[in-house]
N, C-alpha and C positions, 0 to 999 in steps of 0.2 A: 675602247676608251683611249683616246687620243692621250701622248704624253703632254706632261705641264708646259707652260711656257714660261721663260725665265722673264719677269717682269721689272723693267727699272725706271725710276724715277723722275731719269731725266736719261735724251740719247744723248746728248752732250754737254761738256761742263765745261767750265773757266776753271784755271787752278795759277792763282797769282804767287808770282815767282818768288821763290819763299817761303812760301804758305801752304797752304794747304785749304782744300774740298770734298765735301762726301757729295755723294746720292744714294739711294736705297735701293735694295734688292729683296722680289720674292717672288711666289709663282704662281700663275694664273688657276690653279688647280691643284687637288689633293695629288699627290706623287700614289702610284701605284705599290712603291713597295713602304716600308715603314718609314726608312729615311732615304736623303741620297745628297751626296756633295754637289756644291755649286764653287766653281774654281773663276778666278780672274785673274789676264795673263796677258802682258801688251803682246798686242801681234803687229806693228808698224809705229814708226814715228821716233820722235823726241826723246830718248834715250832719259832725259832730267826727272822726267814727269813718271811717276811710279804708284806703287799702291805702297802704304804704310801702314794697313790694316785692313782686317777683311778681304784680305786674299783669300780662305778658304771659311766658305758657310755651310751648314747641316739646316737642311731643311725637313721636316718630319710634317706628319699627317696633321700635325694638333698645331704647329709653325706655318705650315707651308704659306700663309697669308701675312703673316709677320712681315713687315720691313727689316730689313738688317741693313748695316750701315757700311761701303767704304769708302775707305778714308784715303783719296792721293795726295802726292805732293808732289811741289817743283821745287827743285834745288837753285840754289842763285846759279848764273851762269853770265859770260862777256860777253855774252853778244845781245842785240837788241832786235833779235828775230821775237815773233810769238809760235814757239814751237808746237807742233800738234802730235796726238798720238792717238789709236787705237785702242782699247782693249775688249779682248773677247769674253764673256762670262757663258760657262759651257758645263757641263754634267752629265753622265750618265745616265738616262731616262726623262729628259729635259728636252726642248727647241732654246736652243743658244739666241744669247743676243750681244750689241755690241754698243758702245758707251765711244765717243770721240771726246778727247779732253784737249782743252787749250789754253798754251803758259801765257801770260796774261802780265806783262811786267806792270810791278808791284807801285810803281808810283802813275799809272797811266790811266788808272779808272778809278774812281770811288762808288760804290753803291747807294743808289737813290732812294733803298727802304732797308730794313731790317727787321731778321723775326725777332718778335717781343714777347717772353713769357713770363707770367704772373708771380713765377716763382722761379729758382734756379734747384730745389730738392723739394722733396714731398718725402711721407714714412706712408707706407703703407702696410695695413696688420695683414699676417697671413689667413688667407684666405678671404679677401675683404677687395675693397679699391680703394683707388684715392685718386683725384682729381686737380690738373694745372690747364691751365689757359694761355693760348699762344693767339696773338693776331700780328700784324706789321705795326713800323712804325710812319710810314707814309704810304702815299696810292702808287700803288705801282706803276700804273699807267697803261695796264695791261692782265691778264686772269694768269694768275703765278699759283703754283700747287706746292702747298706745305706736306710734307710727309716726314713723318717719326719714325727713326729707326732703330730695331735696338746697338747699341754701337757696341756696347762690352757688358760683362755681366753675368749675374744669375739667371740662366732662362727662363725661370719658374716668376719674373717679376718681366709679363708682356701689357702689350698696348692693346685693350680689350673695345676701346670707339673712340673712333676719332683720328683714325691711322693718317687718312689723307683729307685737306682743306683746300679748295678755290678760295682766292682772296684775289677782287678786285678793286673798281671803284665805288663799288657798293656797299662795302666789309669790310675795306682793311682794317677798320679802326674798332673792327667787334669781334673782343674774345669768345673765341671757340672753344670748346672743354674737352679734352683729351684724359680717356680714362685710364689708367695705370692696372691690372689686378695682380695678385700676388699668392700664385696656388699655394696649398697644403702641400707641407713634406712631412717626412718623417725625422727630420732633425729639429734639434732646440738650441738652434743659433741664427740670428739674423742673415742677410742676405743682403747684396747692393747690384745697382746695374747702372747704366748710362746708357741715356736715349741722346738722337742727334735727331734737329728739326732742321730740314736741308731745305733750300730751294734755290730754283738755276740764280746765279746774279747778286747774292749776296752769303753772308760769311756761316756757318751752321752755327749753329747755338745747342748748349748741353744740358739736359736736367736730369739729375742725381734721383736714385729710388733704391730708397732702404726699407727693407721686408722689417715687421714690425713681430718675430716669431713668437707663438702661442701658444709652445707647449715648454716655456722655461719653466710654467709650474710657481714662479717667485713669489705668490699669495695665496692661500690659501681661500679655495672655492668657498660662499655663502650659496644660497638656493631662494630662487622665487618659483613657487610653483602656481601657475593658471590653470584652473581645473575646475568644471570644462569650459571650453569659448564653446560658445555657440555659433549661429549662424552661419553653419554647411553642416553637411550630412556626412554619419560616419562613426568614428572612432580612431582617434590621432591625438599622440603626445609630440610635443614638441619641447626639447631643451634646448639653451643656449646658453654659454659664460657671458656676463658682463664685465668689460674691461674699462673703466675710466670713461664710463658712459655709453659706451660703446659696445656693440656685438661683436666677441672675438670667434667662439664657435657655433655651432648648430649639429644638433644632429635632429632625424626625424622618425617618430617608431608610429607606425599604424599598432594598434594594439590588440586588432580581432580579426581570427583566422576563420575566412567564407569557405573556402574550396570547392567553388561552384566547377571548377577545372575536374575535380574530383569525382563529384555526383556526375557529370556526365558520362564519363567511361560506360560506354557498356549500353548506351540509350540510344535509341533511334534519331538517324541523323537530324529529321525536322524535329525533334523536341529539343534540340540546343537553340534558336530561334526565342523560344518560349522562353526555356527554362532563363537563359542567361539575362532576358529583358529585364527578369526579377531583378538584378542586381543591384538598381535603382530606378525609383520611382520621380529622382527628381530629371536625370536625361530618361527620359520615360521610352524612348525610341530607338536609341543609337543604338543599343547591343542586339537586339532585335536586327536592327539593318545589316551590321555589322555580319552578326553570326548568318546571314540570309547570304550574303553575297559571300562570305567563305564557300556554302554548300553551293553555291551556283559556281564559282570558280573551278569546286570538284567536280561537277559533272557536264561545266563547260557551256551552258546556257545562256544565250543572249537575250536580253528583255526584251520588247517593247518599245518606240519611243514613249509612249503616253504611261506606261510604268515606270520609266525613268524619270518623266515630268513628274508625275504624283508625290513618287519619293522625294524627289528635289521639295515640293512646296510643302509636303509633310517636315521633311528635317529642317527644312528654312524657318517653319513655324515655331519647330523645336530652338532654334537659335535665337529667335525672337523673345518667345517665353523666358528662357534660362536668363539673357544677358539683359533685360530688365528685372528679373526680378535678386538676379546676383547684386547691380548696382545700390538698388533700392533698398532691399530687406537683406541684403547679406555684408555688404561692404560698405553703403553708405554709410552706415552709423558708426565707423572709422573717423568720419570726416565730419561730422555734423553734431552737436551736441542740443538731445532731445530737450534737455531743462531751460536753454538759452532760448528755445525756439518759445515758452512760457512769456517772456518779459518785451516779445519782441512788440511794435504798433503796426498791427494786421494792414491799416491804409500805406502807411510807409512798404512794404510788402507786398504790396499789391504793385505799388507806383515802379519797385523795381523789375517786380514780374514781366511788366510791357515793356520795360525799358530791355532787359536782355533778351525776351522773347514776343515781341507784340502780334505774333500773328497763332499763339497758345491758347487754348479755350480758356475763357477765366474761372476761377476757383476763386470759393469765396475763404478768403484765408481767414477772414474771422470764426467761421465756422469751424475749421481745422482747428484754430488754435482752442478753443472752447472744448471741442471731444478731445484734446491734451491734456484739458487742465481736468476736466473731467474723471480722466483714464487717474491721473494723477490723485487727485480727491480720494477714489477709493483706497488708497494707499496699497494698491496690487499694479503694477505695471504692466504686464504681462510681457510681453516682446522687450520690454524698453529696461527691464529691471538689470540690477546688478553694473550697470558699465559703468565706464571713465567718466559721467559726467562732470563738468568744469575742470579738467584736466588741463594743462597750460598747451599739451599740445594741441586744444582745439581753436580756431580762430578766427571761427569765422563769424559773425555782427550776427545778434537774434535774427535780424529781419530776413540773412542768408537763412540761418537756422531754421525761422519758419516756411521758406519756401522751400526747401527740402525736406520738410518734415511733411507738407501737404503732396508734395506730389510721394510722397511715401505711400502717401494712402491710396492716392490714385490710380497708385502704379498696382496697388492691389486687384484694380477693376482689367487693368489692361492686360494684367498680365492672364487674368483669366476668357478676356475677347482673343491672344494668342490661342490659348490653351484648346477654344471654342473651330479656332480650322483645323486643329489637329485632329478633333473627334470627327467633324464633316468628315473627311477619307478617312481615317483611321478608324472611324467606329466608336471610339470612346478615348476620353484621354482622364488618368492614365493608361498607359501599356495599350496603345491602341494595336491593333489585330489584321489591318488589310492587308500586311505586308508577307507573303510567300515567296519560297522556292518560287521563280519566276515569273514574277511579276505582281499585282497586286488585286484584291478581290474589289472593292471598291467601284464597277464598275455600273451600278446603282447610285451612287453618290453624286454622278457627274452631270446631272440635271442642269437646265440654266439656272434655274431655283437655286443651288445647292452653291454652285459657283460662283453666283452673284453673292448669295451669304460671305461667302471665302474673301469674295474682294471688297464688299463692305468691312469685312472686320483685319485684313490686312491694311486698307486704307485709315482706318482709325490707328492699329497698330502704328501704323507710317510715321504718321501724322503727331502720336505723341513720341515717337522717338526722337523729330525732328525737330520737335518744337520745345521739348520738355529736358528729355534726356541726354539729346547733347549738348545744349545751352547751361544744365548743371554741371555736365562735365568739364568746360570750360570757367565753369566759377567755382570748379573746387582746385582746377589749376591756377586758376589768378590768383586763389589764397595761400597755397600748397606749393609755391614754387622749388622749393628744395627739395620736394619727393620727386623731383627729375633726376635729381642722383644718388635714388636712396631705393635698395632693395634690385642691386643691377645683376645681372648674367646675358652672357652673350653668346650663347650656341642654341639656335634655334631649328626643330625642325617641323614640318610642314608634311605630310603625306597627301594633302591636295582633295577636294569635295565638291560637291554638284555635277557630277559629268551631265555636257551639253548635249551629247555625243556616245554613240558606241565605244571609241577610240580613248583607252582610259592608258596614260594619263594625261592623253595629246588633247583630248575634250573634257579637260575638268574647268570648272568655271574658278575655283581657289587653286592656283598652283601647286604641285608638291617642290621640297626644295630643303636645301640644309644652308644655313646659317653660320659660320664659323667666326669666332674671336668680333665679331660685331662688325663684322666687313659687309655692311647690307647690300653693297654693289656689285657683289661678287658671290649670287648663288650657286651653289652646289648640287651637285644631282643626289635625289634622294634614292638611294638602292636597297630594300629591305632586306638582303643577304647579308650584308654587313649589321643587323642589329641583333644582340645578345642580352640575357639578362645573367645577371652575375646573382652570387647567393650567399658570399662567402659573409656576410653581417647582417644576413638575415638568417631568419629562425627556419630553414629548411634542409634537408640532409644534404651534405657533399660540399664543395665549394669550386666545383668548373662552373664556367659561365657556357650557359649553351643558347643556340639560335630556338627561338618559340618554337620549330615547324618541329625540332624533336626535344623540347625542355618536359621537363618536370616539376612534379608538386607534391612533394612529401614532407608534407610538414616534422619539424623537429627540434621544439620550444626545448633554447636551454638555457633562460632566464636571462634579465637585463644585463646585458654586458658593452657597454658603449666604447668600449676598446674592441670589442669582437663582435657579436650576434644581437640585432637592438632590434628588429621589426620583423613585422610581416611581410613588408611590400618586400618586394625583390628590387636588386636596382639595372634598370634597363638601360643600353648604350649603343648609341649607332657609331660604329667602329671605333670603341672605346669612348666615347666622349660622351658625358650627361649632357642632355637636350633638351631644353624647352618647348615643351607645347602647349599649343594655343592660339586665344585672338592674338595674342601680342606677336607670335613666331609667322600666322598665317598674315598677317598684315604686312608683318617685313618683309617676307617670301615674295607676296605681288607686288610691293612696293620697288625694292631692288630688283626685279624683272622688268618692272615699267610698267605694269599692267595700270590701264587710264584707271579703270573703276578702284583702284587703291591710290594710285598716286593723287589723283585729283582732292579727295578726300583729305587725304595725311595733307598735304600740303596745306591748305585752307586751313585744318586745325594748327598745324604749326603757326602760319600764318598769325592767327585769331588768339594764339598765347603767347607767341615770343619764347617759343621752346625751339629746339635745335632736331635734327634726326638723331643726335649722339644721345639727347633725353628720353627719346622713346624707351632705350634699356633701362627700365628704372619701374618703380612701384606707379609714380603715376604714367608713366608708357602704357604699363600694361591695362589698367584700368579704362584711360582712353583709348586703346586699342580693341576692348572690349566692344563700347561705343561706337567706335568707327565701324566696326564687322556688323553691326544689327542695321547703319543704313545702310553700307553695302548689299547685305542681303535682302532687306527690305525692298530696296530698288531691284533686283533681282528677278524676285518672285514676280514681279508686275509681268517682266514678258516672257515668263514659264509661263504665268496664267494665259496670256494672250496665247503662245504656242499653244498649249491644250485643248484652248476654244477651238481656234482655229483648227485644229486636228479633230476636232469632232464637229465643227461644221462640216468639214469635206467629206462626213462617212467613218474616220476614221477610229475605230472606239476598242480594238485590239489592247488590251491590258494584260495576257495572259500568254506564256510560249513554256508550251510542253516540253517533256525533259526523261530523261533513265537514268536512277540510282543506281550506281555501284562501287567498287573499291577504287577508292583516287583520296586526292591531298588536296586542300584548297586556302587561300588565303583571304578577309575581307579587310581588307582598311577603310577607314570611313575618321571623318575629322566630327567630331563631338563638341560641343561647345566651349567643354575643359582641353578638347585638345585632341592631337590623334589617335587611332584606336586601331587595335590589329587583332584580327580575330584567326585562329589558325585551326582546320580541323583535320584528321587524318579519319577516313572511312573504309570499314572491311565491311563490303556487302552493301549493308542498307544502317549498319549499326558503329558507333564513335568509337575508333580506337585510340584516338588520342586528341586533345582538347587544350588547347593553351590561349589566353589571352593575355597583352600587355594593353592596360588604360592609362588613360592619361594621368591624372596622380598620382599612378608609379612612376611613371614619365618626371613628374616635376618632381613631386615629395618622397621620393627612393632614398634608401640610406645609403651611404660609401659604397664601390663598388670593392670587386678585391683590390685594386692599387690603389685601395685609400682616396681616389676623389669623389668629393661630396655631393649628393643631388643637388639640383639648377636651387631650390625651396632652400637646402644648407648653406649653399655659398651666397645666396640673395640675402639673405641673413644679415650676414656678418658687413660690419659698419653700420648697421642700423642705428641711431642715437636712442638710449633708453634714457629719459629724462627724472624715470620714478619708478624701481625695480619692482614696487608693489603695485605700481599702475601700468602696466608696459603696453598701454594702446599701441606705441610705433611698432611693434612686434607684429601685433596684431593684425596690424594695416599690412604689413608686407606679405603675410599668410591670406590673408584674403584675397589678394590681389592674386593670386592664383586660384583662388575659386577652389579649394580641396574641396573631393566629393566622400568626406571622412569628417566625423565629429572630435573634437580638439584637445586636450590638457596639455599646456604650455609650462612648462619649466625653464624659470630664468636661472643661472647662479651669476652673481655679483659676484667676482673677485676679488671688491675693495671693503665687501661689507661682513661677510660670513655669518650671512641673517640665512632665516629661511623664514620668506613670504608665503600665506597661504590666503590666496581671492578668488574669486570666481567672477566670470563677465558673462556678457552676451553679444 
């Protein structure tokens, strides 16, 4: 691991005689050890020209991407030279760099733009963001880089997206949104800091950030409890305080212990394969994969190409399946209100159908809306019963209404033509069966006959993704503009899926990668030695945090305590830090590496809403990000299939590579629809001597680790606006957005009200 590089803002600065100029400072990469100093120190020149802050920075693993700010000046001086200096910025496990400044007398230049931000303070509640906007005030006449830094302050209040800005003659004049967050402490007293927005050739500009702290306790909690949400699979409470409309905490408790980790102790290495697929019926395949390439790791087994292809268009299909029928039947009816789609005029409905998507099969929306009003009549709703309907935050025109609500149904047909290439190789879906200890049995399946089935129903799949599914997701962003910065976290990680290739993870088709503070240009290498799951607020014995390959599962309920022990799930962290996974984490990962098949995509959507990349972190990010990954994959699977033709025209029809059991350790990672997945097993003989899984809903919805910071699902939370503690759809909408594979009871408490709500939704 190569050391960081000391990264800055600008190599060289103006500093008008007088005056004073910052530029930023951070470094290309996580530092090797926990922290390490960065010093600045003239080495030549101008004697006048000095630093007057930010001579000495601490950079840490959870910083190391941070801007920090210094601050030079020039002193008046008699002569009418433009004096120049040097200085060096240098540290201990660092590559130095070097900054030339030049004194710049004070009546000889006026700057031609200026940065301009929307505010000069913002309050941001702890554990929450908050959002200000910077663009110029004329065209620069050339691409000038705004960068934020933090200049003085509490370090617990950083710049979480939007660190760095290009502004040319393209932009100057469009505010950009720079996110603020403001972690959890354990103190109950506010906090301030000061950002500097620098750039070469004109003056810095300063905005104030005041931590808004949430545990003064100053009103006495009320309670809304939701119980149960529906729509995901599971068992999950969710609490949060209301503060003046707003989400101040979160905590997250799964409420029922599996200990599938458990039962397997003691069982023959290929019945974890099996047993663990059980785990759920709705990713019907990934634990199955998952636990398959642990035991191949243990015994060191290379596949196949044509068993690696199968897999790939088996899980592709899995991806397919899951992220329509999450938008549709799980999350859509967040955004869509089923009563409104009742009064909409089905021809008006139709006219906009072609107009967002004209190349879509037609639906006859009169039809849909009749088995609505139908469904309705009987006075049972079944799916549709119990919600927010006419709720103020729904808002979108019946006529949206009804055409979200028909392809609701449609998406019922499609998602089971997904489901239908899963059984072709897989045998049956669910929990389909081809998939072995090396390689796949399916070797009967791969008929022309069979295959042709597989691309007829991937090409319909295609087809209503393309034409259906992401043309609503851009008209729930056209109505929904504000869920761009609502429901944000910004550490994502990525363990990377599809391998192309033997060479894993140099031949993965999804990158692996880590995410840090919403710097999506600046990925990180993903190392799974550095990930631990912690226990100390969860209900199991002990409270060290240990790495899966030797962790534990012993359960040890000792009742709700949200100060101490609140859940089942454990809370997982890649070298301390809670991480997101997911479409939304795998999407940023290729996107900031450059990879075409994501960039091309994101850009076109951004394009097509007038969202920024800084709104990807956000509730509707994720949701379109969802979106974006099924025609990604979609488009994928086309030349897997052509590869596998083509490999069995030439003869080539090898699906199976022989192997020997014995005592060894093995690891599978594999990325799941909900996110990444690591399967770890330790084997004496032929038989499990130890058995750990971390999935992805422990990933998002983990409660606190031991130093108290909250899962990605906890701090997404807070700032949420609840506009009706007894209706809290927006709650709702941000929990979905991560797709829990865990069913729900949500607990609000209002701070303002000291009610206690009792609803139920779906």
């Amino acid at each position: 691991m190569a050391d960081p590089k000391i990264i800055t803002s600008v190599n060289s600065i103006q500093v008008p005689e007088g005056g004073q100029a910052t530029f930023n400072v951070r470094l290309s990469s996580r530092p090797r050890k926990r922290s390490l100093e960065v010093n600045v120190e003239q080495v030549s020149g101008d004697e006048n020209i000095e630093v007057s802050s930010g001579r000495e920075m601490t950079f840490s693993r959870r910083n190391y991407n941070q801007w920090q700010t210094v601050t030079l000046a020039a002193s008046e001086d008699s002569d009418h030279a433009n004096g120049q200096t040097s200085f060096r910025l240098s540290g201990a496990g660092v590559t130095a760099a070097t900054v030339s400044a030049t004194e710049v007398d004070n009546d000889s230049s006026v700057p031609t733009y200026q940065i301009v931000t929307d505010r000069n303070s913002i309050s941001v509640v702890e554990g929450g963001t908050a959002v200000f906007r910077v663009k110029l005030s004329a065209n620069p006449g050339q691409s000038v880089s705004v960068t934020v830094g933090h200049d003085s302050g509490d370090p617990d209040l950083s710049v979480v997206s939007g660190l760095t800005y290009l502004f040319d003659a393209t932009n100057w004049d469009d505010f950009q949104p720079i996110t603020v967050a403001a972690a959890e402490d354990g103190d109950d007293t506010g906090s301030q800091a000061t950002f500097a927005l620098s750039a070469a050739g004109t003056q810095t500009v300063y905005v104030n950030a005041s931590e808004q702290d949430n545990d003064n306790g100053s009103t006495p909690p009320g309670r809304v409890v939701i119980d149960p949400v529906s729509r995901i699979e599971g068992h999950l409470r969710i609490e949060v305080e209301v503060d003046n409309g707003r989400v101040s905490k979160a905590w997250s408790t799964a409420t029922l212990f599996r200990g599938v980790e458990t039962i397997l102790t003691g069982r023959d290495a290929l019945d974890a394969p099996l047993i663990t697929q059980r785990l759920c019926g709705v990713c019907t395949y990934v634990h199955d994969l998952a636990s398959v390439r642990a035991i191949e790791d243990a015994v060191g087994v290379q596949i196949t190409d044509n068993a690696r292809i199968v897999r790939n268009l088996m899980l592709g299909a899995q991806f397919l399946h899951d992220h329509i029928v999450h938008f549709y039947h799980l999350h859509g009816l967040d955004w869509v209100d089923i009563t409104s789609a009742l009064s909409a005029d089905a021809a008006a409905t139709e006219n906009l159908a072609r107009a967002i998507s004209p190349n879509a099969d037609p639906i006859d929306f009169a039809g849909a809306q009749s088995r609505l009003q139908a469904l309705v009549a009987t006075g049972n709703l079944g799916p549709f019963a119990n919600g927010y309907w006419g709720h103020s935050a729904y808002v979108m025109s019946p006529e949206e209404n009804l055409l979200v609500t028909a392809h609701y149904l449609e998406a019922l047909r499609k998602q089971a033509t997904a489901a239908k290439m899963m059984a072709i190789l897989g045998g049956k879906n669910p929990h389909p069966q081809s998939t072995v200890v090396g390689g796949v049995t399916c070797g009967g399946e791969l008929s022309a006959d069979r295959l042709n089935s597989f691309r007829a129903y991937l090409e319909e799949t295609r087809k209503f993704v393309n034409t259906v599914y992401l043309p609503d997701l851009k008209a729930v962003a056209a109505k929904y503009p504000e869920w761009a910065t609502v429901g944000s976290f910004s550490n994502f990680m990525a363990c990377g899926e599809f391998p192309v290739g033997p060479n894993v993870p140099a031949d993965l088709f999804m990158p692996r990668g880590l995410i840090i503070n919403g710097d999506i240009y600046n990925v990180q290498a993903f190392d799974p030695i550095h990930i631990s799951e912690h226990v100390a607020r969860s209900w199991y014995a002990g409270s060290t945090d240990y790495h899966p390959e030797v962790g534990e599962t012993v359960p040890n309920y000792t009742g709700m305590d949200l100060d101490s022990r609140y859940s089942w799930l454990k809370a997982p962290r890649q070298d301390g830090e809670a991480m997101e996974v997911g479409p939304l984490a795998r999407v940023l990962v290729g996107y900031g590496l450059g990879q075409a098949e994501f960039v091309n995509p994101v850009h076109q959507f951004l394009i097509d809403t007038g969202l920024s990349e800084a709104n990807l972190l956000s509730t509707l990010g994720r949701t379109a990000a969802r979106g974006l990954e099924t025609a990604i994959i979609g488009d994928a699977m086309v030349g897997w299939l052509d590869k596998l033709e083509n490999n069995l025209s030439l003869g080539n029809k090898q699906i199976y590579q022989h192997y020997s059991m014995g005592t060894s350790s093995g690891t599978g990672f594999l990325e799941a629809p909900r996110g990444a997945l690591g399967h770890w097993i330790s084997i004496q003989g032929s038989t499990i001597d130890n058995y750990q899984m971390v999935v992805p809903t422990t990933w998002n919805l983990g409660p606190r680790c031991a130093e108290g910071i909250p899962g990605p699902l906890e701090q997404a939370l807070v700032g949420t606006p609840v506009a009706d503690p007894a209706s809290p759809v927006e709650v709702i909408r941000v929990i979905h957005s991560f797709d829990p594979c865990i069913a729900c009871g949500v607990h609000v408490i209002d701070t303002r009200a000291d009610k206690t709500y009792s609803v139920k939704v779906v």
